[in-house]
Structure formats: C-alpha cells, structure tokens
VOVEXMI-230359 format. One record per residue (C-alpha): x, y, z; residue number from 0. Coordinates in pm, 1 decimal. Example, Ala and Ser with C-alpha at 12.3 -4.5 7.8 and 13.67 -1.06 7.14 Angstrom:
% VOVEXMI-230359
<r><c1>1230.0</c1><c2>-450.0</c2><c3>780.0</c3><nr>0</nr></r>
<r><c1>1367.0</c1><c2>-106.0</c2><c3>714.0</c3><nr>1</nr></r>
This chain:
% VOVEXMI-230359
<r><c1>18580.1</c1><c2>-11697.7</c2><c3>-19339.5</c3><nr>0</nr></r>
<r><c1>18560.4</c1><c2>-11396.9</c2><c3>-19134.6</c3><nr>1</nr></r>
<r><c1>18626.9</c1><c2>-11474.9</c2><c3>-18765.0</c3><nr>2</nr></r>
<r><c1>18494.7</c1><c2>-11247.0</c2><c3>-18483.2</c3><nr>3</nr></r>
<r><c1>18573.8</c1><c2>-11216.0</c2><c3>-18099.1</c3><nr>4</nr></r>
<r><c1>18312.4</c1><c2>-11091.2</c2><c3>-17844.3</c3><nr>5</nr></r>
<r><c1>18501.1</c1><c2>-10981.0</c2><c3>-17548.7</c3><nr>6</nr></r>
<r><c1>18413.3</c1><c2>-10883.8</c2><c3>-17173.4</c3><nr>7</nr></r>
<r><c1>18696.8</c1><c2>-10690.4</c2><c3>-17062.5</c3><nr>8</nr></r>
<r><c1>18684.3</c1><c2>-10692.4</c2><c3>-16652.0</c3><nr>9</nr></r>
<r><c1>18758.0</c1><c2>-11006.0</c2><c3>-16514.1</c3><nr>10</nr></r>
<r><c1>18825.3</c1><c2>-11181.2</c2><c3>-16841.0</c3><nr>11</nr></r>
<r><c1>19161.3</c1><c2>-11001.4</c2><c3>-16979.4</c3><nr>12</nr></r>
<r><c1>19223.6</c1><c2>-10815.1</c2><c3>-16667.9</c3><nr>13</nr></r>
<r><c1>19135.6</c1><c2>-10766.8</c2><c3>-16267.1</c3><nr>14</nr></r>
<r><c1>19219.9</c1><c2>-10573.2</c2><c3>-15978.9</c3><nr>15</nr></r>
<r><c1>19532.6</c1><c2>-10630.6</c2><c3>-15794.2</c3><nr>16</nr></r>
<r><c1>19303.6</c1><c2>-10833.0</c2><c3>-15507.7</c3><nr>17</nr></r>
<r><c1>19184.2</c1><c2>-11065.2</c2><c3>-15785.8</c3><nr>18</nr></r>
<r><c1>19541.7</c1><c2>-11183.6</c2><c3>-15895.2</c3><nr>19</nr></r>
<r><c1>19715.0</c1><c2>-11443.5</c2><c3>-15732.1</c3><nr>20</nr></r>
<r><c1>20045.4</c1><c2>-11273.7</c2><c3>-15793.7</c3><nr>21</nr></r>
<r><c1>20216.6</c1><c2>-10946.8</c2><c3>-15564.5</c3><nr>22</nr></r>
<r><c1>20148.2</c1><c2>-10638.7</c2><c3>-15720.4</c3><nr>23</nr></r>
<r><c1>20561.1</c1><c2>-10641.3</c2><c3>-15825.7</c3><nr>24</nr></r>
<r><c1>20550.9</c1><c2>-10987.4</c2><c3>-15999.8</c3><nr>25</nr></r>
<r><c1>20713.0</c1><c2>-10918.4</c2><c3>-16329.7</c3><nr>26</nr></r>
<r><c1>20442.0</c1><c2>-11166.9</c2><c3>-16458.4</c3><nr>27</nr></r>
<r><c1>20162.8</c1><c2>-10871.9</c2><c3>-16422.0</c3><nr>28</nr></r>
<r><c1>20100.2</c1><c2>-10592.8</c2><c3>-16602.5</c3><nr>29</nr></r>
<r><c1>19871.0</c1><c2>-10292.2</c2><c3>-16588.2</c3><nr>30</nr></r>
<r><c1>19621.1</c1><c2>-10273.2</c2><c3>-16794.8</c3><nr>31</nr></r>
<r><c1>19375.1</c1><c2>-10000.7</c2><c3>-16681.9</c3><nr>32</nr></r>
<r><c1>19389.5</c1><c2>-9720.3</c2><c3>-16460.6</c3><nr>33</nr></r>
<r><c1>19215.0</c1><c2>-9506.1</c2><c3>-16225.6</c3><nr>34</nr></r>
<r><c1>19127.5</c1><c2>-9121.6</c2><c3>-16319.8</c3><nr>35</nr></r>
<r><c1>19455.1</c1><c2>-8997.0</c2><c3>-16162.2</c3><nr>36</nr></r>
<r><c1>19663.6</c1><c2>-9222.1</c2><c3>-16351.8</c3><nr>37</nr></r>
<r><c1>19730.3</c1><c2>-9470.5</c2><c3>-16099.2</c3><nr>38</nr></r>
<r><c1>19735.3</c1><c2>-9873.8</c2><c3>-16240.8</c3><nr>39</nr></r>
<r><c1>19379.6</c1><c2>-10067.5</c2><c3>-16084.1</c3><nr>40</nr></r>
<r><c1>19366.0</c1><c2>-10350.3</c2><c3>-16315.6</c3><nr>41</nr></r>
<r><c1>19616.5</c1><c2>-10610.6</c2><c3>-16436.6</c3><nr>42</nr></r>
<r><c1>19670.0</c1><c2>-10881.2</c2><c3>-16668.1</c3><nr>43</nr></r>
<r><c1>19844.0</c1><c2>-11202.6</c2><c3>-16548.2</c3><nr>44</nr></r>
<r><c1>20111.5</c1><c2>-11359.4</c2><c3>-16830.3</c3><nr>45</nr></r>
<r><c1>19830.6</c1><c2>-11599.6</c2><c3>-16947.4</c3><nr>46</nr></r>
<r><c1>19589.4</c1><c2>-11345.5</c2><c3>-16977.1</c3><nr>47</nr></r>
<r><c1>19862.4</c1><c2>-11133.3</c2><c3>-17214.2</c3><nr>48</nr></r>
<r><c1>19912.5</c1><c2>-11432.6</c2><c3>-17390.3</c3><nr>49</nr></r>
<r><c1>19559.4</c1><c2>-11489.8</c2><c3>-17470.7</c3><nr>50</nr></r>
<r><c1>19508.1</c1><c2>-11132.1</c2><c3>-17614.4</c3><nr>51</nr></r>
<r><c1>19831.7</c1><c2>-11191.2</c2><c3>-17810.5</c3><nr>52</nr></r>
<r><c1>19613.0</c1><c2>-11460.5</c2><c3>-17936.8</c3><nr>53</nr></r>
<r><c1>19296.2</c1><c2>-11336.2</c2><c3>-18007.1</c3><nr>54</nr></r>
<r><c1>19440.9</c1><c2>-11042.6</c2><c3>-18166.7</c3><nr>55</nr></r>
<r><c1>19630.7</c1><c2>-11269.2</c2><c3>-18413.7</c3><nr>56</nr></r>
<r><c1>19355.6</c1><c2>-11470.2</c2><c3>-18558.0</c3><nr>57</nr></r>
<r><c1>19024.4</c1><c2>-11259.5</c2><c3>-18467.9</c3><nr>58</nr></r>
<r><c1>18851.8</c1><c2>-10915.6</c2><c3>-18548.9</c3><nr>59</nr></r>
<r><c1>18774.2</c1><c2>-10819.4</c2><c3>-18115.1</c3><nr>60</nr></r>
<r><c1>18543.7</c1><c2>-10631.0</c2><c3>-18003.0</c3><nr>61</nr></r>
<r><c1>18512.9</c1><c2>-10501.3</c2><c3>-17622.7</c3><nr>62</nr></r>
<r><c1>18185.8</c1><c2>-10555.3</c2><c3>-17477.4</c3><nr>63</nr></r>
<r><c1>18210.8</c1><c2>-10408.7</c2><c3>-17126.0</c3><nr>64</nr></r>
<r><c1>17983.7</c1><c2>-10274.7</c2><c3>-16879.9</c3><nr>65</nr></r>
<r><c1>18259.8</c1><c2>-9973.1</c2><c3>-16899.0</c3><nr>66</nr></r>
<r><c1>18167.6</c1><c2>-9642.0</c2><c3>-16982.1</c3><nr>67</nr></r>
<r><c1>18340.1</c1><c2>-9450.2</c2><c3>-17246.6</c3><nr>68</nr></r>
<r><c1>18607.5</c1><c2>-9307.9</c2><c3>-17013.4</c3><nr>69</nr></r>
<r><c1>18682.7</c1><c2>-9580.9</c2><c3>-16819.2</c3><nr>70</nr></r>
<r><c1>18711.0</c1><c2>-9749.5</c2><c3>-17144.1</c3><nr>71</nr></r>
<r><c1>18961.1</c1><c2>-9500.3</c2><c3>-17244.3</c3><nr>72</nr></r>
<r><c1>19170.2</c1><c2>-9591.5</c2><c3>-16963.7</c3><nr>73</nr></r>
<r><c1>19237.5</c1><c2>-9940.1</c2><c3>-17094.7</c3><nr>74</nr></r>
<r><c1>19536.0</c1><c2>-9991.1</c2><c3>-17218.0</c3><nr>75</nr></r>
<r><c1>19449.8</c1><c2>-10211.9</c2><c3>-17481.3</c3><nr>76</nr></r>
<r><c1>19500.7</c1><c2>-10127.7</c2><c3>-17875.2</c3><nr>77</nr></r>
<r><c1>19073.0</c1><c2>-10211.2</c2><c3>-18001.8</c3><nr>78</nr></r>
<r><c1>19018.2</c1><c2>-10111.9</c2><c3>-18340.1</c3><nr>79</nr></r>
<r><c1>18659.9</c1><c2>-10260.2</c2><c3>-18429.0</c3><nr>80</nr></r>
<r><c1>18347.9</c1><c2>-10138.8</c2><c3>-18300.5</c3><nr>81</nr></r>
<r><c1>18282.3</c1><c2>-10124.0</c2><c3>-17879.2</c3><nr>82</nr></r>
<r><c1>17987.6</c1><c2>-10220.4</c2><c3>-17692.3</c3><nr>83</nr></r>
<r><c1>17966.8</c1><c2>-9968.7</c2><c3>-17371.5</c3><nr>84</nr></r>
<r><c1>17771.7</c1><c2>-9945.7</c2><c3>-17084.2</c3><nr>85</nr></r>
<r><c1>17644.9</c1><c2>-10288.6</c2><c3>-17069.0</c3><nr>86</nr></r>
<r><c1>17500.4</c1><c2>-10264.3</c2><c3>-17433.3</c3><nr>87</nr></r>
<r><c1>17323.1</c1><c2>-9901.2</c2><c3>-17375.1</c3><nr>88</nr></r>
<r><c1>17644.3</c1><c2>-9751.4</c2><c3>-17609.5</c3><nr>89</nr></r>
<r><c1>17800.5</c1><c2>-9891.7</c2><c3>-17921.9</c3><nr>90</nr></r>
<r><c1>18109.6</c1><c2>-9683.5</c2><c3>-18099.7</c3><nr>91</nr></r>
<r><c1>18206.8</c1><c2>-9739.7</c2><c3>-18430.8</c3><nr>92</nr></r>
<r><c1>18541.7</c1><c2>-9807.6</c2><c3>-18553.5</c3><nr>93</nr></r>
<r><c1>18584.8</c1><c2>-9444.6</c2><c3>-18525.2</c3><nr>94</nr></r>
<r><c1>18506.9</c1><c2>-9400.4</c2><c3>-18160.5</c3><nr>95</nr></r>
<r><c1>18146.8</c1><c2>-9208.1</c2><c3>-18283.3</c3><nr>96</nr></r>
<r><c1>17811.5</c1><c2>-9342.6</c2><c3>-18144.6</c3><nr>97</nr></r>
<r><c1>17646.2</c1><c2>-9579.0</c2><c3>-18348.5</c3><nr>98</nr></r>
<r><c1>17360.7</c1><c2>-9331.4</c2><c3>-18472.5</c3><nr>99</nr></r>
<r><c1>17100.4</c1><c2>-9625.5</c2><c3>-18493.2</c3><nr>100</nr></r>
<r><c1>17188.3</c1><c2>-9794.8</c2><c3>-18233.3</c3><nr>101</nr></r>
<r><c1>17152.7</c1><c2>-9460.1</c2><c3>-17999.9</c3><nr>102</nr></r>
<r><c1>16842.2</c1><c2>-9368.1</c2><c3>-18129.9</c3><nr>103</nr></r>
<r><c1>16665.7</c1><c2>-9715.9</c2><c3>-18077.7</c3><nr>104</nr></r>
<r><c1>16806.3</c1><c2>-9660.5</c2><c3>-17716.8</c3><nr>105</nr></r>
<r><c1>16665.6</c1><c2>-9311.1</c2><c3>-17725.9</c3><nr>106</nr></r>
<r><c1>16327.8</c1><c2>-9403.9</c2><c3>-17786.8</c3><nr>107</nr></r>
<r><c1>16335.3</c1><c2>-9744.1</c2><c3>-17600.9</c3><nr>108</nr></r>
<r><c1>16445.5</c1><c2>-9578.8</c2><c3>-17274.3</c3><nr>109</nr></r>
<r><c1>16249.8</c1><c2>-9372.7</c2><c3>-17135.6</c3><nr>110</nr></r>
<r><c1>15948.7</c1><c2>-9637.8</c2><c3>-17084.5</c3><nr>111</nr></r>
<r><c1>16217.2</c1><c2>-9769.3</c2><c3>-16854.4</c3><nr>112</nr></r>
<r><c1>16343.2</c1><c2>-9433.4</c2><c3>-16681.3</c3><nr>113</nr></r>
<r><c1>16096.6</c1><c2>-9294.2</c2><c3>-16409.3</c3><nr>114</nr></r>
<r><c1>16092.7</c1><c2>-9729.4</c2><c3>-16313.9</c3><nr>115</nr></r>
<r><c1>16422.8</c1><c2>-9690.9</c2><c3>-16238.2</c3><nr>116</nr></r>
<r><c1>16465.0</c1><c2>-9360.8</c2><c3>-16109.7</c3><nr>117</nr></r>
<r><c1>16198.5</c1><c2>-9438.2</c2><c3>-15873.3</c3><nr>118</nr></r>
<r><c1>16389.8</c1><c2>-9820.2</c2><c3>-15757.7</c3><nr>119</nr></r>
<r><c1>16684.0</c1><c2>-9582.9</c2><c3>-15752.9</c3><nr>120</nr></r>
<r><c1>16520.6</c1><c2>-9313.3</c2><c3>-15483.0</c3><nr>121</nr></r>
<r><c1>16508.0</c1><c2>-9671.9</c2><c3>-15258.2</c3><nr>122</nr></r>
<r><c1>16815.7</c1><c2>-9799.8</c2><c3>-15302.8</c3><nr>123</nr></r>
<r><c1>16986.3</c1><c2>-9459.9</c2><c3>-15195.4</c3><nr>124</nr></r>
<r><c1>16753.4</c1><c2>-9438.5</c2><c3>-14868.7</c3><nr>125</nr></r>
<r><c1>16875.5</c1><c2>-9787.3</c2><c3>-14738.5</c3><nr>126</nr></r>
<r><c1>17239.7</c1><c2>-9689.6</c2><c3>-14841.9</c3><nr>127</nr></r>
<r><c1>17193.0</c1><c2>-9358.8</c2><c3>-14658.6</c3><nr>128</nr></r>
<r><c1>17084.7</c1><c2>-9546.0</c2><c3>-14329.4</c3><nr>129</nr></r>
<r><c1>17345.2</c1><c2>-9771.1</c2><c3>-14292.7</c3><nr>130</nr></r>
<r><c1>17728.0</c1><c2>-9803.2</c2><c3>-14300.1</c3><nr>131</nr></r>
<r><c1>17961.7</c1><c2>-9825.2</c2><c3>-14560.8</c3><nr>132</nr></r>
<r><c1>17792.2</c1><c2>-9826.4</c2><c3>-14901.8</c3><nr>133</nr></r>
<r><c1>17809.1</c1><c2>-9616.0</c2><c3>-15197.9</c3><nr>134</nr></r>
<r><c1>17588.4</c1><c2>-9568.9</c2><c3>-15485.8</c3><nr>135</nr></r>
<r><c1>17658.9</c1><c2>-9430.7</c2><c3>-15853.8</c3><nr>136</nr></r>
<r><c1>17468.5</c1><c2>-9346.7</c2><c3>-16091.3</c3><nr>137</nr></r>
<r><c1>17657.9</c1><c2>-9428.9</c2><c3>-16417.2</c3><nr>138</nr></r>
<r><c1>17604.7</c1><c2>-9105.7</c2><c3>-16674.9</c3><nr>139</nr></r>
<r><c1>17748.7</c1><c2>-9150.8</c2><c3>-17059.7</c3><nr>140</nr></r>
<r><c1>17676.3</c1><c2>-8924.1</c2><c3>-17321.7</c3><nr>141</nr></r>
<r><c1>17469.5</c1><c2>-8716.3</c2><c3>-17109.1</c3><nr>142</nr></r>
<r><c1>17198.4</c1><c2>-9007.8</c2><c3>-17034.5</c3><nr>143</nr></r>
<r><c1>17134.4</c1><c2>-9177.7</c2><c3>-16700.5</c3><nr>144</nr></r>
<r><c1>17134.1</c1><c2>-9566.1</c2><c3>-16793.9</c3><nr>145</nr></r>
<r><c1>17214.8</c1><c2>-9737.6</c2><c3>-16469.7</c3><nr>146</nr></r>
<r><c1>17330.8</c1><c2>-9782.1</c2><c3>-16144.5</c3><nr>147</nr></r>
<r><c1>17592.4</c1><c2>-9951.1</c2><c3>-15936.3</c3><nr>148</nr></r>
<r><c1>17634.8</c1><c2>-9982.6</c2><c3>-15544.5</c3><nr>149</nr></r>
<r><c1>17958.1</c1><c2>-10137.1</c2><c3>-15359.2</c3><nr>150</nr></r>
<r><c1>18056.5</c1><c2>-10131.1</c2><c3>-15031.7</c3><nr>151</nr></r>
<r><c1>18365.9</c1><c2>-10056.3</c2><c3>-14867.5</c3><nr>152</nr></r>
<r><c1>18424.9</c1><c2>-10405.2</c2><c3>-14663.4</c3><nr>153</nr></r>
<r><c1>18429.0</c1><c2>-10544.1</c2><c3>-15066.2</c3><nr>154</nr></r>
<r><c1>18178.5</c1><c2>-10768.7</c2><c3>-14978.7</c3><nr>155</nr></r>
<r><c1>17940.5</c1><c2>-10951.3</c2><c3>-15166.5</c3><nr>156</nr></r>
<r><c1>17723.5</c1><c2>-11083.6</c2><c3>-14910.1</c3><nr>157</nr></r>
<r><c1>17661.3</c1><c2>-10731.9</c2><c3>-14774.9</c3><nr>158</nr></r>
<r><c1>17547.4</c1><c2>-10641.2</c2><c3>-15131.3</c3><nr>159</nr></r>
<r><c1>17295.3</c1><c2>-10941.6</c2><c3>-15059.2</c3><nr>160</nr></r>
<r><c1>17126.5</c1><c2>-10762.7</c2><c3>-14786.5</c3><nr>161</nr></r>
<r><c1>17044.3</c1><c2>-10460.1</c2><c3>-14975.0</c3><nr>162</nr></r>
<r><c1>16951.8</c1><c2>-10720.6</c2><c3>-15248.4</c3><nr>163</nr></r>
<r><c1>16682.2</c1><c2>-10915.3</c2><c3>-15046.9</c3><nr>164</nr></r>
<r><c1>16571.3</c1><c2>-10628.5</c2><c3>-14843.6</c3><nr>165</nr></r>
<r><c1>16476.0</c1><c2>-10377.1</c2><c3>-15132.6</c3><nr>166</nr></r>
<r><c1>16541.0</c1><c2>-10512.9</c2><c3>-15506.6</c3><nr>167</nr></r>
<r><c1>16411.0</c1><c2>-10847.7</c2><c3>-15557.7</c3><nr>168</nr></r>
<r><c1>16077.4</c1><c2>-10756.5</c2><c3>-15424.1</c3><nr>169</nr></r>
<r><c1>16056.6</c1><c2>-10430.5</c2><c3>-15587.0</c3><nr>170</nr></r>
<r><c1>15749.2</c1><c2>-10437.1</c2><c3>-15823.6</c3><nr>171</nr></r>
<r><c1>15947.6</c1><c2>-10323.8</c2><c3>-16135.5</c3><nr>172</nr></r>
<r><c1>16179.6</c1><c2>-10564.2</c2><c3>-16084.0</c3><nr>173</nr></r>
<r><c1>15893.6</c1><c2>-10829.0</c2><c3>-16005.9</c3><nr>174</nr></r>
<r><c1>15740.5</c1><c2>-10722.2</c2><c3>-16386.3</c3><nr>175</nr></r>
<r><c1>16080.2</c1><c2>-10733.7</c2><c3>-16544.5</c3><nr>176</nr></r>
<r><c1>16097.2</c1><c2>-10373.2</c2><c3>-16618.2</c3><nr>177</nr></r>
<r><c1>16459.0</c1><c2>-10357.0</c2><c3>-16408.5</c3><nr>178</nr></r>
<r><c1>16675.2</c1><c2>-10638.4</c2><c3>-16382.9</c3><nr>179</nr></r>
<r><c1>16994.1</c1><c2>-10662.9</c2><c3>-16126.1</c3><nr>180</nr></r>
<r><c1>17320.0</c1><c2>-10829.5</c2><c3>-16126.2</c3><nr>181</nr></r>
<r><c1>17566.7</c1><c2>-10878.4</c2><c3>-15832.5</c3><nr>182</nr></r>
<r><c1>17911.6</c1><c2>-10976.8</c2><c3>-15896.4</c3><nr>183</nr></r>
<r><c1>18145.3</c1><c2>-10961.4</c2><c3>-15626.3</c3><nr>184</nr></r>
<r><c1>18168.7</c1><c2>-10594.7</c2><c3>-15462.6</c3><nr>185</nr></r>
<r><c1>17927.6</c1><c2>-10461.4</c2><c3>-15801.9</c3><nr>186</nr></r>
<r><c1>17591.6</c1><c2>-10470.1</c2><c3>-15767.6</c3><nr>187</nr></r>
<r><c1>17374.2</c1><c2>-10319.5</c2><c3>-16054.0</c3><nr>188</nr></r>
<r><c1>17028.6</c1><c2>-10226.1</c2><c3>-16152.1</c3><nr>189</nr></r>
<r><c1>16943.3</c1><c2>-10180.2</c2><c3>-16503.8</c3><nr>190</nr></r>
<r><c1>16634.3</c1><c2>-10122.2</c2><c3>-16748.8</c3><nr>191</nr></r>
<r><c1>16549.2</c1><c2>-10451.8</c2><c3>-16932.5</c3><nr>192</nr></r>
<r><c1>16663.5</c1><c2>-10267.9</c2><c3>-17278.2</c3><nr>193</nr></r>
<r><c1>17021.6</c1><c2>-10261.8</c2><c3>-17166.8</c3><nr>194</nr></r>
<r><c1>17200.3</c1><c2>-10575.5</c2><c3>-17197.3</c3><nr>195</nr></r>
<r><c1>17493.1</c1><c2>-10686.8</c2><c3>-17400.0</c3><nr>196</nr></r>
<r><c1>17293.4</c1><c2>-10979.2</c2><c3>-17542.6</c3><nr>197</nr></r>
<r><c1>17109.7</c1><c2>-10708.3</c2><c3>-17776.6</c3><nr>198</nr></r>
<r><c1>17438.1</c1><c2>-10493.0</c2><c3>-17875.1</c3><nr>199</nr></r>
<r><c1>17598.5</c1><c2>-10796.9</c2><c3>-17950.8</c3><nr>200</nr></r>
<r><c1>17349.6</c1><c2>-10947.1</c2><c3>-18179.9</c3><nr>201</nr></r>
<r><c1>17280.9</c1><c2>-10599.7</c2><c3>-18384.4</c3><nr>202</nr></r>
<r><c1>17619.0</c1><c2>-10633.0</c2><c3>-18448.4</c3><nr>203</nr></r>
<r><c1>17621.1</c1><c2>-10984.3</c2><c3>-18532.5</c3><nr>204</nr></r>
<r><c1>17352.3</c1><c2>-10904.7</c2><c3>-18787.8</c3><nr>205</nr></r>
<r><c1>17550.9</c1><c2>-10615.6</c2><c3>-18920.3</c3><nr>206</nr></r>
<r><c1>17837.4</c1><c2>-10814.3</c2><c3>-18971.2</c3><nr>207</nr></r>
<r><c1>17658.5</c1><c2>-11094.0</c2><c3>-19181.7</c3><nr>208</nr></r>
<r><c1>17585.3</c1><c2>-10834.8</c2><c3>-19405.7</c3><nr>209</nr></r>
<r><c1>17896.7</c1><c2>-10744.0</c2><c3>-19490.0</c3><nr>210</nr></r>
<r><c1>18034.4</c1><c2>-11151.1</c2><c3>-19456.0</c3><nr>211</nr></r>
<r><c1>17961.2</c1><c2>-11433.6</c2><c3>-19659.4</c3><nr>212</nr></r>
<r><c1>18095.5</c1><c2>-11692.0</c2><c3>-19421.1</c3><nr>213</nr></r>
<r><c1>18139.2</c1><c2>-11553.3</c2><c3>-19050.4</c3><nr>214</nr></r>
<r><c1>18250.4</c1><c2>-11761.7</c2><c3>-18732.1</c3><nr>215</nr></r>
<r><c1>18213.4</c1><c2>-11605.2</c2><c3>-18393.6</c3><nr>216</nr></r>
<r><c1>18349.7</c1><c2>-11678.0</c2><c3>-18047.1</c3><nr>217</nr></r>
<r><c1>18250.1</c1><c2>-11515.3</c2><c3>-17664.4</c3><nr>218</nr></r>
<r><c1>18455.0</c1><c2>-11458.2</c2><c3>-17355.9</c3><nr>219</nr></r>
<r><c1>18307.1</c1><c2>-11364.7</c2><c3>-17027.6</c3><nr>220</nr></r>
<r><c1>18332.8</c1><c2>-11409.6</c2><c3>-16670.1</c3><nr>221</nr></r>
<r><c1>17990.4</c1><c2>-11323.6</c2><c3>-16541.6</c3><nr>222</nr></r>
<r><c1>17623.7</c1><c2>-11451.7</c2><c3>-16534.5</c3><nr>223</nr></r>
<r><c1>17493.6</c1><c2>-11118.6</c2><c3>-16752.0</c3><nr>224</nr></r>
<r><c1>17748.5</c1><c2>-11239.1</c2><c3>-17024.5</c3><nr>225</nr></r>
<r><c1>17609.7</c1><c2>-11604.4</c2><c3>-17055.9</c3><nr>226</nr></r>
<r><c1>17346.2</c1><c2>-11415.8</c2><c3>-17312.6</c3><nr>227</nr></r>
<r><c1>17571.9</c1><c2>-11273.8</c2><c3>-17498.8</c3><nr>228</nr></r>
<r><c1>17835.5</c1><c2>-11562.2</c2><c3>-17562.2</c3><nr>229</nr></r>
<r><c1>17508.2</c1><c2>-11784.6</c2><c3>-17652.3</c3><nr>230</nr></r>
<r><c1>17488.6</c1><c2>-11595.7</c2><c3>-18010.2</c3><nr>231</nr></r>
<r><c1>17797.1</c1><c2>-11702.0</c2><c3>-18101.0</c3><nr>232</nr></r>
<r><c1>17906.5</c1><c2>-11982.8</c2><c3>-18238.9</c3><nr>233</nr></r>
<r><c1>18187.1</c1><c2>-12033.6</c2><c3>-17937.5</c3><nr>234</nr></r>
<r><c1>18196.8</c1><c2>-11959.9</c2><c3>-17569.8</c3><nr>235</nr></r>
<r><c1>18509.2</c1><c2>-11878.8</c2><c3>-17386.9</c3><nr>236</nr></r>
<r><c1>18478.5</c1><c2>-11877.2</c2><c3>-16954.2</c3><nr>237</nr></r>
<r><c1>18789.5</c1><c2>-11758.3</c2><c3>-16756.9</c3><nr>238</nr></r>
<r><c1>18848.3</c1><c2>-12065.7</c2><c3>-16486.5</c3><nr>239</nr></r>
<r><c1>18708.7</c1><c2>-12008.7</c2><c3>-16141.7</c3><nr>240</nr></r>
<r><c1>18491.0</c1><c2>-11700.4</c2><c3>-16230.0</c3><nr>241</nr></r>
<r><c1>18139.9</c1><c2>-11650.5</c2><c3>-16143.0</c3><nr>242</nr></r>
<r><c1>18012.5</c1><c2>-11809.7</c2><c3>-16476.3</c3><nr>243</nr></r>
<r><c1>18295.7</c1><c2>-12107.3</c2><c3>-16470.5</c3><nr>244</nr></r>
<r><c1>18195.2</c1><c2>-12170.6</c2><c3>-16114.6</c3><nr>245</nr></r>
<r><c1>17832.9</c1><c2>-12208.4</c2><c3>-16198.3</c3><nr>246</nr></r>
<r><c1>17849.0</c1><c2>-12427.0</c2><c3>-16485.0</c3><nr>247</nr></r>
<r><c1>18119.4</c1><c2>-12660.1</c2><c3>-16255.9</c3><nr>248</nr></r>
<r><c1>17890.1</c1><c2>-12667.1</c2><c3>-15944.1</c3><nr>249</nr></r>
C-alpha cells in the first residue's frame, strides 16, 4: 500500500523564533527557512525534526503551503513529490514545473473571481492607508495576482480584527462567497473561493489513485483553512496548542 503525507509547512514543521518556546541559541532549534537576504526566520524545535525524520521514513510528503514558489525555495527541507503553492492556486510537479492542468483550470476559473477581489482589495488598502501600522501585500506567482495578505507591525491579531469587522465580513463579495478570509495570528488573508488547498489536495488525491491500487493518506496542519484539506484523507495530524488544536479542545 502506497502511503501519502499532506503537509502544511508554517506552523506545523516550523515557526518563527517568537513562536518557539526555546532562545534563539538553544541547540535544540534549527533553521529551517529564511528571509530573502539569507537571514534564518523560521525554526524547527527537536520534536518537530524528529517528526519529519519520521514522515520522511515511512511516507511519500508533499508540502501544501500557502508559500509562494520563492519563499518555498527558501525552505530548507529536501521535498521530492509534487508541491501545492499559494494556498492551492499553484501545484509543481516532481520536477519543480507547473502542473499544466492544474494552471489552466486556475486560468480559466480565475478571473470570474479577479475584478471581486481587486475591487475588496482597493478597500482594504484605503483603511490600511488611514491608520497606523499596517501593511498590505499583494502575493504575485508566476506572473498572476491570486491573493492578499495584511499584518501589522504590533503582531497583533486583534488589530487584524478591526480591519476584519470594519471592512471584510460585510463586504458583499465576501457576503456571496465570491472571497473568503482567514486570520491567523499577525496573517490575515483574502482569497477568491477557487483557491484553497482542499481542491489541490484532492486533484492530487485523484491522480494518485490512478497510479495506486491500495493508497492510505494522512494530513498535518495547524490552521482552520487546513481542516478541509486534512478531511480527504484518511488521517489528520494537528500540532498541540495551534489554532486548529485549540478549537477542537475548546
């Protein structure tokens, strides 16, 4: 029996330096992504190497991240099946080429969704622009607008929530489910309904049943927007005292 591994990268096999309840020089951590100038951002605690010693062992993995393709090259992490980008708007092949279905259904799927967002978008950035400390992004991959993020410099999620209550949830393409937000911690995104990791994952899932007889799969993820995901597989795997262990606990 073939075994697959579904896995969210941020949160689940690594964090930022805040996250981790060891010092930056505890020989227990070690860097496992990087900013643009090189500089370490995100590390994994000794469990968290020990799990993808695990995993590795046993399982065929594949990254499903919210990552774009170059932060994703910044990982330092050895993935050698196909990657889910971009919270499901990208897949690569083995390769590291663009799945060439997969992009065109996205192709033709997204621009129903564009000018929606685009125009929730123009909003967001007039609110940022009158008051203090936040900063939007739109996140560009393979020359195609598919999202956007906003954080704020006091890394707080509650501040997030204001911008939240006072211009998405009652936007009217959010309201029809055209757009759909997630906040987690300081990361607060606004997406077309097309991209999502639940859809990636399960085109791949059917891929890979064609190719399988037998075929068991497992999901790790921190966050509310993997819950979908993890739900196709056979297995679920939640990091203690993230956002998604914390909801199913409270």
């Amino acid at each position: 029996m073939q075994s697959y591994i579904f896995l969210d990268l941020d949160d689940t096999l690594f964090q930022t330096l805040r996250k981790c309840e060891y010092p930056a020089n505890d020989p227990r951590l070690i860097a496992r992504a990087y900013l643009e100038d090189g500089s370490p951002n995100s590390y994994a605690t000794d469990k968290q190497q020990w799990v993808w010693d695990y995993f590795t062992k046993g399982f065929k993995v594949v990254a499903v991240t919210g990552r774009d393709a170059l932060a994703f090259k910044r990982v330092n992490l050895p993935f050698t099946e196909e990657v889910v980008l971009n919270h499901g708007a990208v897949i690569l092949n083995k390769d590291r080429e663009l799945d060439r279905v997969w992009m065109q259904r996205m192709r033709q799927s997204l621009p129903v969704y564009q000018d929606k967002f685009l125009e929730i978008w123009d909003d967001i950035e007039h609110y940022c622009l009158s008051h203090i400390g936040y900063k939007t992004r739109l996140v560009i991959d393979f020359e195609i607008i598919w999202y956007g993020v906003i954080k704020h410099v006091d890394v707080s999620e509650e501040i997030l929530e204001k911008l939240l209550n006072d211009v998405i949830l009652k936007h009217p393409h959010i309201l029809d489910g055209s757009l759909y937000w997630h906040l987690n911690g300081n990361n607060l995104a606004v997406l077309p309904s097309i991209i999502n990791k639940e859809s990636a994952v399960r085109y791949l899932i059917d891929n890979y049943k064609t190719q399988y007889t037998e075929l068991v799969t497992f999901g790790a993820g921190d966050s509310h927007t993997d819950a979908a995901f993890m739900s196709l597989c056979d297995y679920a795997i939640i990091p203690k005292n993230t956002q998604l262990f914390k909801t199913l606990t409270t």
